[in-house]
BAMI-825133 format. One record per residue: residue in three letters; x, y, z of N, C-alpha, C in turn. Coordinates in steps of 0.1 Angstrom, whole numbers, plus 5000, padded with zeros to 4 digits. Example, Ala and Ser with C-alpha at 12.3 -4.5 7.8 and 13.67 -1.06 7.14 Angstrom:
2
ALA513249435078512349555078513249675078
SER512849785071513749895071512950005079
END
This chain:
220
UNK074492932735074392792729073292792719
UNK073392742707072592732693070992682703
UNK070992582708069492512712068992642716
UNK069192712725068492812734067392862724
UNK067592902709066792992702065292922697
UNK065892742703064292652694063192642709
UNK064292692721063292652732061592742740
UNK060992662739059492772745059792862751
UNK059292962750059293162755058793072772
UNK058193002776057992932789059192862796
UNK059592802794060892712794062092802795
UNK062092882785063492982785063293052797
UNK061993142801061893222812061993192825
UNK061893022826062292942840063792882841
UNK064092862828065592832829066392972831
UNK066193082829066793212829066293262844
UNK065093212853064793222864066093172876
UNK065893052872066892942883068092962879
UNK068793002869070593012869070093182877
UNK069293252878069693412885069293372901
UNK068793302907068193272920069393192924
UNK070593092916071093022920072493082920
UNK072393232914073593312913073493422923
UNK072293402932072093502942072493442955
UNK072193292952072393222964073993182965
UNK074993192956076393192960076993292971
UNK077793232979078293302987079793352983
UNK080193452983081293542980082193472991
UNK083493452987084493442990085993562995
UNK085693543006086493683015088193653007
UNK089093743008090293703003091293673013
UNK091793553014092293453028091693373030
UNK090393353030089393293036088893143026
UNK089893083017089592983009090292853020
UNK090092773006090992613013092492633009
UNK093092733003094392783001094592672983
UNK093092662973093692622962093492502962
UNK093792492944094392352941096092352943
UNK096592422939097892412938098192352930
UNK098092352919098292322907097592182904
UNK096492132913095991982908094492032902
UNK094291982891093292012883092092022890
UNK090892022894089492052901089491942909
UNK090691962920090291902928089591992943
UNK089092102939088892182947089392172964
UNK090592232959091592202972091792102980
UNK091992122997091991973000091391963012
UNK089891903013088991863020087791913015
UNK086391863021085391903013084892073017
UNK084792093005084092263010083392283022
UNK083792393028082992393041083392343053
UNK083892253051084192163062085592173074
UNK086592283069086892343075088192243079
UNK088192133072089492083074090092043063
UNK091591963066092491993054092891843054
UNK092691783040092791673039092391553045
UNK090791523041090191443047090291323056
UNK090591343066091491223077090091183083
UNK088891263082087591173091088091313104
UNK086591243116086591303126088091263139
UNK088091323145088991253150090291283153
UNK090991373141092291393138092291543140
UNK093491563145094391703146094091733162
UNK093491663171094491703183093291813188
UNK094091843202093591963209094292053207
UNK093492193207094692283202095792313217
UNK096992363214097592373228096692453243
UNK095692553238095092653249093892563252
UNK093992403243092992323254092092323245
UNK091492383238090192363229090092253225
UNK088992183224088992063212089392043201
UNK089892003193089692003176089991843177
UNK089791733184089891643181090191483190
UNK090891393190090591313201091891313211
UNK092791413204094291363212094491473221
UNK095791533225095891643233097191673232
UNK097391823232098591873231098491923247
UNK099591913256099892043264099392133266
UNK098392133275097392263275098292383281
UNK097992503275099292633282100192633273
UNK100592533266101692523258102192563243
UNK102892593241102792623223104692603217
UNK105692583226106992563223107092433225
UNK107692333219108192213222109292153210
UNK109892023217110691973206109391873203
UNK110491823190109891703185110391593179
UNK109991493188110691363188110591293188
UNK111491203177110691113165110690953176
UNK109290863172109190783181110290703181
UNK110690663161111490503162113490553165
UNK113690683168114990713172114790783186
UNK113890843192114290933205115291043198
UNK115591063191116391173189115291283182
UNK115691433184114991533186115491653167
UNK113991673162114191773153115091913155
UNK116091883143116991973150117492073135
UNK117392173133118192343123119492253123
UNK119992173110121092163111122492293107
UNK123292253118124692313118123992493126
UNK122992453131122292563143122092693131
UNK121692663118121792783112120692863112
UNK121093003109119793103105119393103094
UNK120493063082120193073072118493023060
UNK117593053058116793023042117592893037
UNK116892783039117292703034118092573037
UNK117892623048119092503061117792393064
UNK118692293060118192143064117492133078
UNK116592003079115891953091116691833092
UNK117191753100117491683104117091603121
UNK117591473120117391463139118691443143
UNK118991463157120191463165119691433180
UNK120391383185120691363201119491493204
UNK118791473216118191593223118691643230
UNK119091813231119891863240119392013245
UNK117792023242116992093246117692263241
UNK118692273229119092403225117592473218
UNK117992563213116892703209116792573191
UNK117792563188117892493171116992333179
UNK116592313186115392193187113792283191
UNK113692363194112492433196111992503187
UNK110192443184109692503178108192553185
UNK107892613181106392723183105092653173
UNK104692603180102992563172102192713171
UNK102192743161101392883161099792823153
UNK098692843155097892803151097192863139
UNK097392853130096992933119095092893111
UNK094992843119093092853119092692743104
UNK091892693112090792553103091792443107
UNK092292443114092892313121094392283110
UNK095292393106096392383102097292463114
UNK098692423113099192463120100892553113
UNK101692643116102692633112103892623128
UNK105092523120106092513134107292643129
UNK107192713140108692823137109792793150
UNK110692803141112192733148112292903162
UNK112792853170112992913181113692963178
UNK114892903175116292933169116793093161
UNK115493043148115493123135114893233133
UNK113693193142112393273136111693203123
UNK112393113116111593043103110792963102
UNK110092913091108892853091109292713085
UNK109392593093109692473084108692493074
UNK109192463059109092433048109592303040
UNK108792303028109292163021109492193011
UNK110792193009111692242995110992302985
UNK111092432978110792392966109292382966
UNK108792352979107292332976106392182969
UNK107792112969107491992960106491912969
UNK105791832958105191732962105491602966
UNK106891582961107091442961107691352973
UNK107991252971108891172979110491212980
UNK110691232994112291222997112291372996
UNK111491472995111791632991112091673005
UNK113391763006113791793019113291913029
UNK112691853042111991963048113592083051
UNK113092193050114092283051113292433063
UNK113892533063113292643071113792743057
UNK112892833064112592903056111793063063
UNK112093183057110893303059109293253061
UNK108293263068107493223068106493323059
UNK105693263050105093343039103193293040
UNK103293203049101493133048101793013039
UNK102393003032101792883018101792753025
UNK101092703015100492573018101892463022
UNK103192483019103992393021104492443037
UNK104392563043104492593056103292563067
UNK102492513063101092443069100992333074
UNK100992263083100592123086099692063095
UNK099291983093097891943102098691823111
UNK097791773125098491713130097391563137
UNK097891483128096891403131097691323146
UNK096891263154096691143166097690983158
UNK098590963166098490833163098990733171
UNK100090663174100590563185101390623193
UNK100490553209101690613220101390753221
UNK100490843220100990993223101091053212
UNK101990983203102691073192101291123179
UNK102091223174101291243159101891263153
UNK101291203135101991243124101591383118
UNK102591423113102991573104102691563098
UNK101691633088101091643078101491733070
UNK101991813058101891883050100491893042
UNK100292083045098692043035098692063024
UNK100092113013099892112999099891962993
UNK100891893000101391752993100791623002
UNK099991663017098891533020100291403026
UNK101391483026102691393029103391433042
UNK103591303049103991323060105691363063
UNK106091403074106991453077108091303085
UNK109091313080109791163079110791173081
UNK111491073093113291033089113691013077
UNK114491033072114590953057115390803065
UNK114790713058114990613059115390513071
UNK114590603078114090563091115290463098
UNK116490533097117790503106117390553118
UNK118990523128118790573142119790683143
UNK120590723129121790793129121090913132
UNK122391013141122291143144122491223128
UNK122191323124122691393111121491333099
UNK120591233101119691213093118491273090
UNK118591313078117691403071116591393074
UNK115591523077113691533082113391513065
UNK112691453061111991503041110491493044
UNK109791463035108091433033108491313027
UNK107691243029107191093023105491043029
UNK105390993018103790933018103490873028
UNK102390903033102290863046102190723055
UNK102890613057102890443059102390423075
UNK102290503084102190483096103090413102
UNK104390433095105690333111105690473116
UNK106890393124107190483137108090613134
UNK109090563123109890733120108990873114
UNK107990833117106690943108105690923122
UNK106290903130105590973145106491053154
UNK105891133160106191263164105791293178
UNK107091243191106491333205106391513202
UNK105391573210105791703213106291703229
UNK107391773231108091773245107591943248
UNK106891923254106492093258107392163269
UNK107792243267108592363273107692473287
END
């Protein structure tokens, strides 16, 4: 920069001091080991504050005990446990692989609970208090379409790859239940339009706290 050349041989040698002491004191970044990005949102340096080791600033409080009983929070999963259905408060009806498929790409829906392998999922813990669910069924990783951000985007299964649309945090909320969080889009996991029909589509929508955006886990 032009100024640098008019400033005191004093002044320069302390400003060229503190950017090298404050370039020693950065810590290197392991590869894995980030907040998983912006994801395309300009400097918002991903999502929660650095450091802090959670995803999407919900406060203390949120994401539960992990299933082997640890803390991470005020609520409790099933200690021992890591398979369960999940079952939405305002229908009693259970997340279900529609048409029982294996296929990349097959819809989430709810249906009647009937305790098959296409209603079981696996909480696998994927560390800093994210989680991914893998269908019993499938072996796949719920996902959210496309990756999208938006409203009404349809949760689907999918190859499990790590990304941020296969991740979700699990906050505490009424009755037992907790809401699903997606940690690319901060959007909850939802009936669409919070019917009681069987064959109604699982999507992301913004998060409102009714009841079709709460979540029993039935442990196995």
């Amino acid at each position: 920069m032009k100024f640098i050349k008019f400033m005191a041989p004093a002044l320069f040698a302390a400003t060229c001091l503190s950017h090298a002491a404050f370039a020693e004191e950065r810590v290197p970044v392991e590869p894995g080991d980030d907040d998983y990005g912006d994801h395309g949102q300009p400097d918002n340096g991903g999502y929660g504050r650095p450091g802090n080791g959670d995803y999407g600033d919900h406060g203390p409080g949120h994401g539960g005990h992990h299933p082997d009983g640890s803390d991470h929070g005020n609520g409790s999963f099933p200690q021992g446990r890591d398979v369960f259905s999940l079952v939405s408060r305002h229908s009693s009806q259970c997340l279900n692989v529609r048409g029982d498929s294996y296929e990349n790409g097959a819809e989430l829906e709810q249906r009647n609970c009937s305790n098959s392998d296409a209603q079981r999922f696996r909480l696998q813990d994927e560390g800093r208090g994210t989680y991914s669910l893998i269908s019993v069924h499938s072996g796949k990783a719920l996902s959210v379409q496309n990756a999208a951000y938006y409203d009404n985007a349809p949760i689907i299964q999918n190859d499990f790859f790590g990304s941020a649309d296969q991740l979700v945090t699990l906050d505490n909320s009424f009755d037992g239940t907790y809401v699903i969080r997606f940690l690319h889009s901060q959007k909850c996991m939802d009936v669409k339009g919070a019917h009681g029909n069987q064959g109604d589509l699982v999507i992301q929508y913004t998060c409102t706290g009714n009841d079709n955006q709460q979540w029993y886990l039935r442990s196995y």
